[in-house]
N, C-alpha and C positions, 0 to 999 in steps of 0.2 A: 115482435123482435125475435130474430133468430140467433142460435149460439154462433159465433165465430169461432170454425173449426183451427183455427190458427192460436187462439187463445185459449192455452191448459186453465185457466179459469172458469171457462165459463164451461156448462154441463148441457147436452144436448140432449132430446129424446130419440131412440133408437126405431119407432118407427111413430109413424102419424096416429094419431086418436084421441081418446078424451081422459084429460086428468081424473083419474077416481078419489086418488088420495094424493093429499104432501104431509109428509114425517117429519117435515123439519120449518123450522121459523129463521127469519134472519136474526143472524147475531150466533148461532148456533155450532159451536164448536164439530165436526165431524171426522169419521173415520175412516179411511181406504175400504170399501165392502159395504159399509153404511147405506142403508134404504133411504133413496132420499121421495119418491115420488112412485106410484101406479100409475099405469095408463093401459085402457082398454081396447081392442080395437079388436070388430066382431068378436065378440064374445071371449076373447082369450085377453089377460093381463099379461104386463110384464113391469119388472121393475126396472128404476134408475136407481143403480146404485154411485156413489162418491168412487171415482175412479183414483182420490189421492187423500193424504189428511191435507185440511182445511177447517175455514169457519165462511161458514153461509153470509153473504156480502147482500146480496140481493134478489128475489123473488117473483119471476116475471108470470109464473101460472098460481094458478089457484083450482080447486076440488070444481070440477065441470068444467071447465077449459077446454079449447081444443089446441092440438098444439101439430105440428109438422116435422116429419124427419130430419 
């Protein structure tokens, strides 16, 4: 399932590769700047951060995942 770029809810990844980590659970209160997830692609990471305040609704990757820009 992909983000809907139409929808400020939902958080997209910035480019294609493999979840390393997620910093957050659902239910989870967050902050504008907040770390929310790593994703690796060749060799270089980069993070997702909480682009608004929020709380974590729902949870579509997990640590090894691959996900899509």
């Amino acid at each position: 399932q992909k983000a809907d770029p139409a929808d400020p809810t939902h958080v997209a990844s910035t480019m294609p590769g493999m979840v390393v980590a997620v910093a957050v659970e659902p239910g989870d209160d967050v902050q504008k700047g907040q770390k929310l997830l790593t994703i690796e692609a060749m060799k270089m990471q980069t993070t997702v951060n909480a682009e608004r305040d929020g709380k974590v609704g729902e949870l579509l990757v997990k640590a090894g995942g691959i996900v899509e820009a």
